[in-house]
Steps between C-alpha positions, in 0.01 A plus 500: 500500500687743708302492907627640850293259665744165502218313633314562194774399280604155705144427479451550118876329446390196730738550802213577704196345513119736596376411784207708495170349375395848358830515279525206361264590222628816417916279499375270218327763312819672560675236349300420255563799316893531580434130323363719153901693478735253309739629765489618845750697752357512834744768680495633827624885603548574857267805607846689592544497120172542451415810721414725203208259361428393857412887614281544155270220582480614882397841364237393269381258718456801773339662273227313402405486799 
């Protein structure tokens, strides 16, 4: 799994713990199906290398609005 957010991947790697109550249900679900790949590489791209992807999902989420 390939993120921007580093938060998301210390979370899912176990660096970081959730603290929020509302996200701790959607972490173990999380996990649960990283848990269903034999293997898993949790890897984290800085938005600077990133700023391609990072402007497409900005755009479409303008959009939809």
């Amino acid at each position: 799994m390939v993120a921007d957010s580093e938060l998301i991947i210390r979370q899912l790697s176990g660096v970081y713990q959730v603290r929020a109550p509302a996200l701790r249900e959607l972490h173990a679900e999380a996990l649960a199906l990283l848990k269903a790949f034999r293997r898993v590489k949790l890897i984290h791209v800085p938005r600077a290398q990133n700023a391609e992807a990072d402007e497409m999902s900005n755009r479409a989420i303008d959009e939809r609005m």
